[in-house]
Backbone bond lengths (Angstrom), bond angles and torsions (degrees), N, CA, C in turn:
res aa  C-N    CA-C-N  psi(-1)  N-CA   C-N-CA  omega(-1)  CA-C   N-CA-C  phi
1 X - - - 1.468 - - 1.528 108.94 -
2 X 1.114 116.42 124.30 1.899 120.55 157.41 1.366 122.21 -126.58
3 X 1.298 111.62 137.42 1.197 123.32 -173.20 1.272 115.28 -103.18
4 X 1.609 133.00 138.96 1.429 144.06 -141.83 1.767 87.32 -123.07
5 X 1.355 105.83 132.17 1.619 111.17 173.94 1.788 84.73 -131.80
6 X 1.004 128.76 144.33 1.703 133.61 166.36 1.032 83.77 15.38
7 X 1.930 126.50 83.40 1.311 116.34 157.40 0.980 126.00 72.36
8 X 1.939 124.01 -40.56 1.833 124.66 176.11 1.235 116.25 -60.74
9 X 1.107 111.27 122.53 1.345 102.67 -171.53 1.733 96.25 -96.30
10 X 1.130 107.04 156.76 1.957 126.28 -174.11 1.844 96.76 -89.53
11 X 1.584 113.69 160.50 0.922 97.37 -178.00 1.578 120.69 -98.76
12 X 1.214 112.04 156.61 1.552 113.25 -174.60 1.165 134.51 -9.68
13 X 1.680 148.36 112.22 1.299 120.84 164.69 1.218 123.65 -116.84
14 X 1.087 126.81 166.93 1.606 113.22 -151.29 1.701 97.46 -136.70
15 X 1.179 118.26 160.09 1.239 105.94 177.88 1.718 92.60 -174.37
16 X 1.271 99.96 152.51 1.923 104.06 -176.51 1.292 109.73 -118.75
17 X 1.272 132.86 123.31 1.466 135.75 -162.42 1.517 97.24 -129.33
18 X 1.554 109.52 131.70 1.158 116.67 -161.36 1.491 104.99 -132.23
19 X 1.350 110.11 142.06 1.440 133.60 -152.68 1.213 122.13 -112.33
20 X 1.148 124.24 75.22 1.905 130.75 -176.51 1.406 88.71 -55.36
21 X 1.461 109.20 157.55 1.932 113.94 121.85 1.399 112.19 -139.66
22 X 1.661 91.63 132.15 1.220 121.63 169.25 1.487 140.09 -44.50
23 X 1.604 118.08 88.45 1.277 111.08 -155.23 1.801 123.21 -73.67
24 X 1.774 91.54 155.79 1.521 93.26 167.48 1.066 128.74 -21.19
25 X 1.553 118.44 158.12 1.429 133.99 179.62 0.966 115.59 -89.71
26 X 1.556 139.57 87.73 1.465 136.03 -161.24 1.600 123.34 -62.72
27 X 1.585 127.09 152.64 0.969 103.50 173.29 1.616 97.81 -127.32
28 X 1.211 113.80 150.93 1.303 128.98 -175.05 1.542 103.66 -79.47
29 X 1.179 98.30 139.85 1.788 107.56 160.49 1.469 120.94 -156.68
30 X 1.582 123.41 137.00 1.255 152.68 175.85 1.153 147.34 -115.49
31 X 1.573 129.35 177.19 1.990 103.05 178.61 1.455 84.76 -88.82
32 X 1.172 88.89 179.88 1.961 105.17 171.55 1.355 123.02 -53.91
33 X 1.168 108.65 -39.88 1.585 129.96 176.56 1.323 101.68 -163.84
34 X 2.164 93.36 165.15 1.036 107.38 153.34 1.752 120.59 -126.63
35 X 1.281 122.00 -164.05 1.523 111.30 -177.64 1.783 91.46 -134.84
36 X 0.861 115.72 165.46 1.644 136.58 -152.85 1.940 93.14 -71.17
37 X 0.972 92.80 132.49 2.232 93.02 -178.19 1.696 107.75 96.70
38 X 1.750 114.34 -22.88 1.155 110.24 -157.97 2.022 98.65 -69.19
39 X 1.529 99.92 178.33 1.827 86.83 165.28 1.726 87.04 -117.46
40 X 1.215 93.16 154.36 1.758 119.59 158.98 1.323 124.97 -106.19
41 X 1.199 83.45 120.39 1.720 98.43 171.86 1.347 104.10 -115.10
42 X 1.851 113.64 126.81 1.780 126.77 161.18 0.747 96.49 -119.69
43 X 1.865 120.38 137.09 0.794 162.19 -178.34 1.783 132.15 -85.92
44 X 1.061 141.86 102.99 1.229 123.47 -170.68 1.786 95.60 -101.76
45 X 2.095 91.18 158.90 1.620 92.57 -169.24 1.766 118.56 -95.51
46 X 1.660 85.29 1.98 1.555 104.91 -172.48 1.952 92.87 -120.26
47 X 1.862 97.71 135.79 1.487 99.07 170.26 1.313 112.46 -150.09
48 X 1.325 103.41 109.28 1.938 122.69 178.87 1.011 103.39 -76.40
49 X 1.467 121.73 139.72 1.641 123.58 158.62 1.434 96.89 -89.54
50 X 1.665 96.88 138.36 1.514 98.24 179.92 1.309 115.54 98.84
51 X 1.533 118.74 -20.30 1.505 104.87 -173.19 1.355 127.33 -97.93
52 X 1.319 134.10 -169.44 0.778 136.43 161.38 1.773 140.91 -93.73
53 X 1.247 116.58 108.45 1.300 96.10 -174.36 1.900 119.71 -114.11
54 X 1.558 89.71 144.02 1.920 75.63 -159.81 1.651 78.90 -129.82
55 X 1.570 85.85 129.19 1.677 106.99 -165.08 1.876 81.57 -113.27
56 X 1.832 99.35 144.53 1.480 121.73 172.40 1.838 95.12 -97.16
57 X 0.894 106.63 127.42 1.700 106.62 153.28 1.058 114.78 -142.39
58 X 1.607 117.23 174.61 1.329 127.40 -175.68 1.746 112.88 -65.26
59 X 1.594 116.79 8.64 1.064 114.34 171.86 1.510 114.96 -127.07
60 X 1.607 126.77 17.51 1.095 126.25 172.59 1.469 98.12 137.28
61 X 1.119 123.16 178.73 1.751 135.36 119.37 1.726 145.79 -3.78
62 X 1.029 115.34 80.87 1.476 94.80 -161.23 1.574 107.53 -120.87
63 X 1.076 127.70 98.82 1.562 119.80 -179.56 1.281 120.74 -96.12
64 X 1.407 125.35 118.64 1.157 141.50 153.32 1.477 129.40 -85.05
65 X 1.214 124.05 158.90 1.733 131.92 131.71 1.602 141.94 -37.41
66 X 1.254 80.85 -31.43 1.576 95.03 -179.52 1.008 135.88 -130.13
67 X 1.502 111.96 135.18 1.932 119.75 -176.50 1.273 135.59 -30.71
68 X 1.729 108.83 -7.77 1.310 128.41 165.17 1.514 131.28 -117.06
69 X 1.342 129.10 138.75 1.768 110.54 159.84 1.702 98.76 -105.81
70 X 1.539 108.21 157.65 1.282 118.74 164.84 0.921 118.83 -151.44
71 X 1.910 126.59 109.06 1.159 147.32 143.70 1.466 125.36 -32.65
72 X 1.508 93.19 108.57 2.189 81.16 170.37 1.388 110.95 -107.07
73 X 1.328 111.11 149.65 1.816 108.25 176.66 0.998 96.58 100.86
74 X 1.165 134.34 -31.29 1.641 131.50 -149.17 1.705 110.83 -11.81
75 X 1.517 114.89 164.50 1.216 132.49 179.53 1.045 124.11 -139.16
76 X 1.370 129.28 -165.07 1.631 123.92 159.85 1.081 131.25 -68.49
77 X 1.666 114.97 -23.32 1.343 147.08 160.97 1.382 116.39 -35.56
78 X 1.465 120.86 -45.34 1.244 132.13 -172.03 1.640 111.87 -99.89
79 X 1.495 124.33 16.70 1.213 139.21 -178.96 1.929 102.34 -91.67
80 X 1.602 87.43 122.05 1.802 77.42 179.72 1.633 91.14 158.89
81 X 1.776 95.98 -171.75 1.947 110.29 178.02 1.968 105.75 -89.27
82 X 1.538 97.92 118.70 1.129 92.71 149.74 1.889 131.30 -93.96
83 X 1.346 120.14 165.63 1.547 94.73 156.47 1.620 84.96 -158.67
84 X 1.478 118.31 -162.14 1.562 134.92 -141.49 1.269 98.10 -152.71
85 X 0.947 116.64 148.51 1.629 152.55 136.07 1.390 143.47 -139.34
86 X 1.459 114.62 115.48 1.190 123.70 -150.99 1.984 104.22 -99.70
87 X 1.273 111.84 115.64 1.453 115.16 172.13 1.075 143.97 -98.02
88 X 1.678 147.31 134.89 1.411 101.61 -163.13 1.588 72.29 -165.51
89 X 1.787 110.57 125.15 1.151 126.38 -175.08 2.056 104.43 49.08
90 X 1.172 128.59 -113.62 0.917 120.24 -164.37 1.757 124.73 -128.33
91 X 1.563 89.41 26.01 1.448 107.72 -171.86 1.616 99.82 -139.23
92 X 1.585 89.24 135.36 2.046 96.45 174.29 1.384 109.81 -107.17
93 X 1.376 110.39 172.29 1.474 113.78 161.43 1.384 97.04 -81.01
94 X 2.179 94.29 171.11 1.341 89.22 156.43 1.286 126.51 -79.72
95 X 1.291 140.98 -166.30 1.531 151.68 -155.22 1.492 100.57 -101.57
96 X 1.144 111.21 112.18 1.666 126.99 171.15 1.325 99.27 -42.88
97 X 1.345 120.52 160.77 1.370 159.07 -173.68 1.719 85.01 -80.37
98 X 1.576 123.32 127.60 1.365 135.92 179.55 1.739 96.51 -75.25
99 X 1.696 102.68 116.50 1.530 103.85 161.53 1.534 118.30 -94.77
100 X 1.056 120.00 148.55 1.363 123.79 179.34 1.357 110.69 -104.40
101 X 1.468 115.61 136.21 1.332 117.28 -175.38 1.311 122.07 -120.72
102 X 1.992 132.98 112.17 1.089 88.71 -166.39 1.983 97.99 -102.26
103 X 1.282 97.31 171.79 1.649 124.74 141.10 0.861 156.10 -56.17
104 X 1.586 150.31 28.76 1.138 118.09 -124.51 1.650 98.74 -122.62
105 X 1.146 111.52 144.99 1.764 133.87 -173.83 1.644 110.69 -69.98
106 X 1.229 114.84 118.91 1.054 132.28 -174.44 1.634 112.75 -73.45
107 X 1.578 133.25 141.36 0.906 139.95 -166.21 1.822 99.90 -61.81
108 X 1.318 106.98 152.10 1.616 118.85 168.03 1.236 99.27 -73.60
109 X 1.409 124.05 142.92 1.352 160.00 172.66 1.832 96.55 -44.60
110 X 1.574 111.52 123.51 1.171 101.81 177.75 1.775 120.77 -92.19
111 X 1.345 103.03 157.23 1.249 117.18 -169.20 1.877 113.94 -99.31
112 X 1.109 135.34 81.77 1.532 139.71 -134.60 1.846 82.42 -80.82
113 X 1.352 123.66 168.71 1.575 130.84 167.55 1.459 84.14 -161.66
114 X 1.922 94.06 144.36 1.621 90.15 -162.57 1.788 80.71 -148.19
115 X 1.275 145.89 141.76 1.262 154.43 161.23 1.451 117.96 -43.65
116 X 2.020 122.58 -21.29 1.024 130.41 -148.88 1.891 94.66 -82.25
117 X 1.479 93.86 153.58 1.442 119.71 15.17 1.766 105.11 -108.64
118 X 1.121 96.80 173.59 1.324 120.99 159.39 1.385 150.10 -143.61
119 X 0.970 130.61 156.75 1.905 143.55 -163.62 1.185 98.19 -55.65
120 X 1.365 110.54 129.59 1.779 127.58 139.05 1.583 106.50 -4.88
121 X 1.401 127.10 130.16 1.524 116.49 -165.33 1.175 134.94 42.99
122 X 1.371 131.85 9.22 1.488 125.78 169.26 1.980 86.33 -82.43
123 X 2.209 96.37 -173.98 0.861 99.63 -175.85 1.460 99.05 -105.80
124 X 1.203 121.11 167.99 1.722 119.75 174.06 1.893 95.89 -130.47
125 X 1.751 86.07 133.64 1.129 105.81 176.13 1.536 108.92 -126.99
126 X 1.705 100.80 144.53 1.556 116.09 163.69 0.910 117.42 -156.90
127 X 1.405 102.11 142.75 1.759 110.55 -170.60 1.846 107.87 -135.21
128 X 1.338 95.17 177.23 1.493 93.11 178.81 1.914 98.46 -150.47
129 X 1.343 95.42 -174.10 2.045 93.31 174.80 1.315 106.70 -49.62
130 X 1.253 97.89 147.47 1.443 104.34 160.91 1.698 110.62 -116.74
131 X 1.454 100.15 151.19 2.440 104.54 -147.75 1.753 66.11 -138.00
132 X 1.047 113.76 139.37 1.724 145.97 165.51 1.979 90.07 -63.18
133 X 1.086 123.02 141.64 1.360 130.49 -179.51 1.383 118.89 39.31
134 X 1.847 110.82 48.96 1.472 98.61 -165.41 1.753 87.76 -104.35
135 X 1.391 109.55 -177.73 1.447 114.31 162.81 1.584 97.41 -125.77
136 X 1.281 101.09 173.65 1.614 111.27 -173.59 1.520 114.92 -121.65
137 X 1.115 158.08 93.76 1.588 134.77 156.88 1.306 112.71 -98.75
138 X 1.395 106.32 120.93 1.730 141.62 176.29 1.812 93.99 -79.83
139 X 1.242 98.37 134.82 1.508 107.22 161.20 1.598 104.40 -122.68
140 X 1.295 141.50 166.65 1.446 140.35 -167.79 1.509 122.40 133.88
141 X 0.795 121.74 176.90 1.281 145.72 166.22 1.810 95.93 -55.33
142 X 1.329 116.51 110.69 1.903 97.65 146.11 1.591 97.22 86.01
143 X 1.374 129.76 -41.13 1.287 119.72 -169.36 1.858 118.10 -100.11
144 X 1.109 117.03 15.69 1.818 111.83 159.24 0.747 125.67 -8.30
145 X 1.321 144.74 133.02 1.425 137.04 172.14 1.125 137.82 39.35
146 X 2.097 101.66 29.18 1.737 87.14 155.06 0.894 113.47 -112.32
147 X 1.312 113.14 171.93 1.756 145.11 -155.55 1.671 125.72 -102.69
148 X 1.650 102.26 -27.53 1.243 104.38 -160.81 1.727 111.87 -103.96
149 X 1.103 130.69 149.18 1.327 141.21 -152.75 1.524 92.16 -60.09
150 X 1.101 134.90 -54.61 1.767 145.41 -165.68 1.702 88.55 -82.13
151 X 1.367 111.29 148.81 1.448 131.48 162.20 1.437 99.69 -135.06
152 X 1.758 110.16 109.64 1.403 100.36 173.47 2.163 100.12 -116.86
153 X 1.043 118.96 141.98 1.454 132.22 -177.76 1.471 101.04 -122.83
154 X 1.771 118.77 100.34 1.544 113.72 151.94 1.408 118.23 -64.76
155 X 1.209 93.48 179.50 1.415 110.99 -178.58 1.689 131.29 24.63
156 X 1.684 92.92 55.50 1.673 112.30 -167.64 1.661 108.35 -29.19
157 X 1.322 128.64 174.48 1.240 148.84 157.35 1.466 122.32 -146.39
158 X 1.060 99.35 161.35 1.936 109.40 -167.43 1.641 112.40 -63.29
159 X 1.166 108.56 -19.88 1.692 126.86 -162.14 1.695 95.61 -87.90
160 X 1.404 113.80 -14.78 1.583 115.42 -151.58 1.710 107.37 -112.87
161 X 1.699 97.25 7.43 1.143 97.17 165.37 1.672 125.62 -85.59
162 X 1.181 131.48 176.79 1.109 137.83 166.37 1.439 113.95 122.52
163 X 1.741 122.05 -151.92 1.449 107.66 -168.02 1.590 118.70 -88.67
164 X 1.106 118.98 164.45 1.681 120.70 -177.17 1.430 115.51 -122.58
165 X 0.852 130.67 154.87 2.271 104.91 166.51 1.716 86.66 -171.33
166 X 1.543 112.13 -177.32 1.035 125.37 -150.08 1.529 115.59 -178.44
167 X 1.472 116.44 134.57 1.190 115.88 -160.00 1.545 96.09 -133.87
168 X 1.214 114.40 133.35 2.058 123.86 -154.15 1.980 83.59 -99.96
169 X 1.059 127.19 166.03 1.321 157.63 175.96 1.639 123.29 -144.58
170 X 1.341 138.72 86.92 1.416 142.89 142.14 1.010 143.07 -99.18
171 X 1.567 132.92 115.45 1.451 134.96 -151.24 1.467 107.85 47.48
172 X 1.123 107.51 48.13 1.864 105.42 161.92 1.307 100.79 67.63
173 X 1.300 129.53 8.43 1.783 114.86 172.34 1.792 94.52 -111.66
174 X 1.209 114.75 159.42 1.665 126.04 -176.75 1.693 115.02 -149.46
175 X 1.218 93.81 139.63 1.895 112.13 -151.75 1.527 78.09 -86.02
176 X 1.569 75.24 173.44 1.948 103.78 -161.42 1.477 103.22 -68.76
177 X 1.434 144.91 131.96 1.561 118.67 178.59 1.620 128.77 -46.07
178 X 1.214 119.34 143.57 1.284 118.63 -178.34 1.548 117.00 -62.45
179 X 1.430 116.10 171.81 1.423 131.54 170.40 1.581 115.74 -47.16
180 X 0.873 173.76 131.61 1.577 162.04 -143.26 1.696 83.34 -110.15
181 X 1.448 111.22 133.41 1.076 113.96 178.51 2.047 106.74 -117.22
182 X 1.394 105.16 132.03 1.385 91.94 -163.83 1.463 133.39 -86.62
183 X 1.002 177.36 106.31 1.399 167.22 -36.66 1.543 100.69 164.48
184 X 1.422 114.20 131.57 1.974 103.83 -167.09 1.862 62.57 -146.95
185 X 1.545 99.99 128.85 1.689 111.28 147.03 1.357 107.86 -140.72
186 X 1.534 94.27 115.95 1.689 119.92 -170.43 1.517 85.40 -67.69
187 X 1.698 88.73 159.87 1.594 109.92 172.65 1.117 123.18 -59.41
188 X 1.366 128.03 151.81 1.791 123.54 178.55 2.404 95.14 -74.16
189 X 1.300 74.20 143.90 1.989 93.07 178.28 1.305 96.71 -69.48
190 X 1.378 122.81 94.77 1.751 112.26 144.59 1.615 124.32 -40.03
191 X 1.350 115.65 91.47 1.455 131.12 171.90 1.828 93.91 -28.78
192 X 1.319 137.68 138.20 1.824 118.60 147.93 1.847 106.23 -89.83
193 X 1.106 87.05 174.93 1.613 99.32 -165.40 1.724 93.17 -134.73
194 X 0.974 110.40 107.03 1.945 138.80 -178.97 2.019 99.58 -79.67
195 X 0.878 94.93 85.52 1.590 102.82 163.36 1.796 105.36 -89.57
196 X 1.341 99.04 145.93 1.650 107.98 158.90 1.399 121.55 -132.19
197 X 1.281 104.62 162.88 1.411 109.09 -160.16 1.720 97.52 -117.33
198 X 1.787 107.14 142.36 0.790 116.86 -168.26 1.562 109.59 -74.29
């Protein structure tokens, strides 16, 4: 800068003016859910090298480096609104759109109860809890693809013994497999047949 008095000009001044820009408005993105143990990863839609990013969660403040946070183990703890702010030298974005994240708790480990053992042609039954909107997968001998909390099998056979187990499903999260519960079908009783001799 110089300033002109009758023509005199003043001497030089100098000065350095420095020029942020203010970054995008990030938007968060996630899966739909997660289930309790899973890890989370959020995503931001904007990524500065160099910047700063200071994530709100349901557990405080968390600033990173990078365009992502990721939770391992996750819990119920970590169920809630996230959002973002991106920093860089002395200017932020504005505040992301609050994502909500859920949690959701995985069914308890099922506990199988089975009648066995039982006789050649009896029926064999096993069941486990029954959870309002649960699904069922049976692994075993004979039982593929069912669904429903009870597994009942008439007219047992010898081949149909052995282990069974079962893995519960609610809201898309699924418990640890169960205990293998074992299946014993005793032999059918050879009736004898009493002949006499004349």
């Amino acid at each position: 800068l110089v300033i002109y008095n009758d023509n005199c000009p003043s001497e030089p001044f100098t000065t350095d003016v420095k020029f942020s820009i203010i970054p995008d408005q990030p938007a968060l993105s996630a899966d739909p859910f997660y289930c309790v143990g899973d890890s989370i990863t959020i995503t931001s839609s904007v990524a500065i090298p160099g910047a700063d990013y200071i994530w709100n969660t349901p557990l405080g403040i968390n600033i990173t480096q990078n365009p992502f946070i990721k939770i391992l183990n996750s819990s119920t703890i970590h169920k809630g609104g996230y959002s973002l702010i991106i920093a860089t030298d002395e200017c932020g974005s504005n505040t992301s759109s609050t994502l909500e994240i859920d949690v959701r708790r995985k069914p308890q480990k099922a506990i199988i109860n089975t009648n066995s053992p039982v006789c050649d042609g009896d029926t064999i039954i096993m069941n486990t809890n029954l959870l309002l909107g649960a699904q069922y997968q049976w692994s075993g001998q004979q039982v593929s693809g069912q669904n429903n909390h009870q597994i009942i099998i008439p007219n047992a056979r010898k081949e149909q013994s052995g282990q069974y187990q079962v893995v519960i499903t609610v809201d898309g999260c699924t418990s640890e497999i169960s205990d293998a519960a074992n299946i014993v079908v005793k032999d059918s009783i050879i009736i004898p047949v009493f002949t006499t001799s004349a």
